[in-house]
C-alpha positions in Angstrom: 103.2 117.2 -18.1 100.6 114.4 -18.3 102.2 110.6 -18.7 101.8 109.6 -22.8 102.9 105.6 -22.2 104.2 104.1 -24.8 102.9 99.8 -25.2 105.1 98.2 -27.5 105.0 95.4 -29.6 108.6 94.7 -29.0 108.3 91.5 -31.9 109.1 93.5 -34.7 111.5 95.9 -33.5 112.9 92.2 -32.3 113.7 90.9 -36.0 114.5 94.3 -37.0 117.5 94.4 -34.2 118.6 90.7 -35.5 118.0 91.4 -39.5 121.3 90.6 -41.2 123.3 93.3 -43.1 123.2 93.3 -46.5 126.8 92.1 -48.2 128.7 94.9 -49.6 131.7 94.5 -52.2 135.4 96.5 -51.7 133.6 99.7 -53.1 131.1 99.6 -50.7 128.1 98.4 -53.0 125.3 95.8 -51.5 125.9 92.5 -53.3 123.1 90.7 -55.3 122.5 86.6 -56.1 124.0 85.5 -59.4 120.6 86.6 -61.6 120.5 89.9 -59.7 117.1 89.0 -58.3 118.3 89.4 -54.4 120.4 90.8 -52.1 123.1 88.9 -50.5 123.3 89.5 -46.3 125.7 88.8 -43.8 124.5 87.9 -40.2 125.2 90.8 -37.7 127.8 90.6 -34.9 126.1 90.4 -31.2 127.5 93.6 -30.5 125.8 95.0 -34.0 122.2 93.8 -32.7 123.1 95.1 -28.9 124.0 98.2 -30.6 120.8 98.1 -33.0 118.7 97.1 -30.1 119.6 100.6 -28.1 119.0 102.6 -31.2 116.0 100.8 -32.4 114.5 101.9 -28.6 115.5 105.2 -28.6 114.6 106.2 -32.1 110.8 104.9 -31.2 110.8 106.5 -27.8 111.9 109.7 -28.9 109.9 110.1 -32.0 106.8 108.8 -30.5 107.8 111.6 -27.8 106.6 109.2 -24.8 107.4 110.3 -21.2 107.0 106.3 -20.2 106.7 102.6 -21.9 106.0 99.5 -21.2 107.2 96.5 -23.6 105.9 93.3 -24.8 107.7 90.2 -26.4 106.8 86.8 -27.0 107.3 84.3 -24.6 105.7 80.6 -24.1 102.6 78.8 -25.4 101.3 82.4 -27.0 98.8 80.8 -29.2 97.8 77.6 -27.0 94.4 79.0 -26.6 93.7 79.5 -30.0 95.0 75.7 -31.2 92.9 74.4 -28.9 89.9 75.9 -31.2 91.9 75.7 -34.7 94.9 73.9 -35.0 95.8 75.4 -38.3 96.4 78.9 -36.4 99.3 80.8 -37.5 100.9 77.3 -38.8 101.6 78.7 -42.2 104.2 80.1 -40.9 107.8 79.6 -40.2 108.3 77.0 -37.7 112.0 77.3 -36.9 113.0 80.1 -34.7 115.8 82.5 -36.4 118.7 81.8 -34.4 119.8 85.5 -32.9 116.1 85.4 -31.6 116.4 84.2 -28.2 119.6 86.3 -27.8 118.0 89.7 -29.4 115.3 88.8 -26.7 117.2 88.2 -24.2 119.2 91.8 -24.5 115.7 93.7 -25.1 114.9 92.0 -21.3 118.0 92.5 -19.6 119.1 96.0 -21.3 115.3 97.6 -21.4 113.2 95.6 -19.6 110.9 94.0 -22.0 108.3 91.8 -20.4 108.0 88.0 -22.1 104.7 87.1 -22.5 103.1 83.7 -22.0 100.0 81.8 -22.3 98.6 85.0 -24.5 99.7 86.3 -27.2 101.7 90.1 -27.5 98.6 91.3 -29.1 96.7 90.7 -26.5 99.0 91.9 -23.7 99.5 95.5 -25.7 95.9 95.6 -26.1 95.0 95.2 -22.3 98.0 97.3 -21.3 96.8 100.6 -22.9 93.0 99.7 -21.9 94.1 100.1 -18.4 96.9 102.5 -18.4 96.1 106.0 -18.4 97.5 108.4 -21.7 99.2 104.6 -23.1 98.8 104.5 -26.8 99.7 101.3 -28.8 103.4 101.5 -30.7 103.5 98.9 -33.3 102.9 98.1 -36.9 100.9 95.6 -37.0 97.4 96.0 -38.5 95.5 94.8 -36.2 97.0 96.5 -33.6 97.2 100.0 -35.5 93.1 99.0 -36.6 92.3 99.1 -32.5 90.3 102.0 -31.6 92.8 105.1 -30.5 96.0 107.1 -31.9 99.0 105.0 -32.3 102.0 105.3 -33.2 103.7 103.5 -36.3 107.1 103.3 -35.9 108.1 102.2 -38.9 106.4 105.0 -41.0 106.9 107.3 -38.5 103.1 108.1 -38.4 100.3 108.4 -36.3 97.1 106.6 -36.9 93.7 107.6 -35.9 90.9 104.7 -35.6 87.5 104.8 -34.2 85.8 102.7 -32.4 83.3 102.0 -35.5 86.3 101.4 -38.0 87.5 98.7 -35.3 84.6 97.2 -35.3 84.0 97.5 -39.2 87.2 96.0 -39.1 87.0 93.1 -37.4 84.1 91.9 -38.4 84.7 91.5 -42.0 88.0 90.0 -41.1 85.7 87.3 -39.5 84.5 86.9 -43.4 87.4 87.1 -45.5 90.1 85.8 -43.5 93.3 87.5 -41.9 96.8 86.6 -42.4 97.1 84.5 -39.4 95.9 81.8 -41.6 91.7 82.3 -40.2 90.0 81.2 -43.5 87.1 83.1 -42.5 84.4 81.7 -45.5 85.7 80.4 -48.4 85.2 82.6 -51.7 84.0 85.6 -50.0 86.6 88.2 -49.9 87.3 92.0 -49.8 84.9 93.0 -53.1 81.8 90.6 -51.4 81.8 92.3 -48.0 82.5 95.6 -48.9 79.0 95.4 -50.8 77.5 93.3 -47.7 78.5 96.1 -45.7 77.7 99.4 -47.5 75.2 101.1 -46.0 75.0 99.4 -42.7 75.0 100.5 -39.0 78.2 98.5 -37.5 75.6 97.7 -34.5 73.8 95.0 -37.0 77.6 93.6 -38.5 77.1 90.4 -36.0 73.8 89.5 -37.0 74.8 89.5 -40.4 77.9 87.5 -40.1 76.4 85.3 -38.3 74.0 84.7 -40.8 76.5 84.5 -43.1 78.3 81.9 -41.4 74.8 79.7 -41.1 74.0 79.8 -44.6 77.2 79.1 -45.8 77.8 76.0 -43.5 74.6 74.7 -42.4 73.6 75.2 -38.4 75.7 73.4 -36.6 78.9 73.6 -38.0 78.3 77.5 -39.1 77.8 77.9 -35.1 81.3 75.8 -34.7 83.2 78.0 -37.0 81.6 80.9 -35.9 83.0 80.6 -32.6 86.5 79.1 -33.7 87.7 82.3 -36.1 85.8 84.7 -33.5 88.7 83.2 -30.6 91.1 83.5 -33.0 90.6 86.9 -34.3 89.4 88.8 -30.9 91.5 90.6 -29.5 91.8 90.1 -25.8 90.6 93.4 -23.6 91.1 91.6 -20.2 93.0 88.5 -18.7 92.8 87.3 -15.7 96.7 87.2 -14.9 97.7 90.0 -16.3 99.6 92.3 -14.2 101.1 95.8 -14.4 104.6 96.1 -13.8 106.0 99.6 -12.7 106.8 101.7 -16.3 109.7 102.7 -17.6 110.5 106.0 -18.2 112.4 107.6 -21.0 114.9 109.0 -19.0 115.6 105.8 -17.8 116.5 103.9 -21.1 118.9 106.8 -21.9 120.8 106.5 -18.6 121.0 102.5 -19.2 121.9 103.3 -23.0 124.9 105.6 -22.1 125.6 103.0 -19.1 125.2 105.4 -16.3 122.5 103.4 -14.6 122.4 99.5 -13.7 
């Protein structure tokens, strides 16, 4: 049988493995907040995320039906690159890391031999990974890398997704108009309903001529040229990096014998 490699965004199933468990009362029923709005949750055990953490791997391996993986999880100065050009990248987010983080890492290293990721972001690592890996296929949920030309595998929905090299493109491109949610503004006021009617009809060869052209009317020359380039470097996903290397993959036979502990 021909490898099918698994690359996995490992961030997600990360806070899934470390999610707390929602409160229950003496009959077994989740608790809610006083006006009923919310649940109330409890912060797992260590062994709870170990054990969540084994079956979070094993439920994606198997139902993706993989033969080999490699995995990817964030590591140091991931988004440098991008503040250097924007220094409002990603910082509407939270700033404090969740405290069972670094452990929940730390497990997904040790246990399954997740590879920590600096100076680029995961994206970027998962992208190059199954560019230059024969049968890989991206396992994730994130959009953008679910909208990367290829099957993938969703393992959250259990589903495959289909995307061609056109609808990446398509994609992107008006992303570089309307903004993402990695805080890129793209240009102001021009959102999904404008560029779905600048783009009907169009061959996705002529998409950066007219975003380009977007960009210069709305700003003016120069500083349409400067943002231009600034939300292209944060929106692009990387297809090469000069540091990148291959470590040898792990097979699925593998995380079974280290899940059952018959293998160091």
């Amino acid at each position: 049988m021909s490898n099918k490699v698994a690359i996995i965004d490992l961030d997600s199933l990360c806070y899934t493995a470390f999610h707390p468990n929602k409160q229950l009362d003496e009959f077994g029923v989740a608790m809610r907040t006083s006006d009923n709005k919310k649940f109330l949750y409890v912060d797992k055990s260590e062994e709870e995320i170990e054990l969540s953490c084994d079956n979070l791997m094993r439920m994606v391996l198997e139902n993706s039906n993989t033969t080999n993986y490699l995995a990817f999880i964030k590591g140091k100065n991931t988004i440098a690159r991008k503040l250097a050009v924007d220094e409002t990248y990603k910082q509407d987010r939270l700033k404090e890391t969740p405290k069972m983080w670094s452990f929940t890492k730390e497990y997904f290293i040790k246990k399954h031999k997740a590879i920590s990721v600096d100076n680029i972001e995961v994206d970027d690592a998962v992208n190059i990974a199954r560019l230059n890996i024969p049968g890989a296929f991206i396992c994730a949920i994130d959009s953008d890398l679910l909208g990367l030309e290829g099957t993938h595998y969703n393992w959250k929905k259990g589903e495959w997704v289909t995307c061609t090299k056109e609808q990446e493109l398509f994609k992107f491109w008006k992303d570089m108009i309307q903004g993402t949610h990695n805080n890129t503004k793209g240009i102001n006021g021009k959102g999904p309903k404008y560029v779905e009617k600048l783009f009907n009809n169009i061959n996705v060869e002529d998409c950066e001529k007219i975003v380009l052209n977007e960009y210069l009317n709305y700003f003016g020359k120069e500083k349409g040229i400067s943002e231009y380039n600034k939300n292209f470097v944060c929106l692009k996903i990387l297809d090469s990096y000069e540091d990148m290397e291959f470590p040898e993959l792990k097979t699925h036979i593998e995380l079974y014998a280290k899940t059952l502990g018959m293998a160091e």
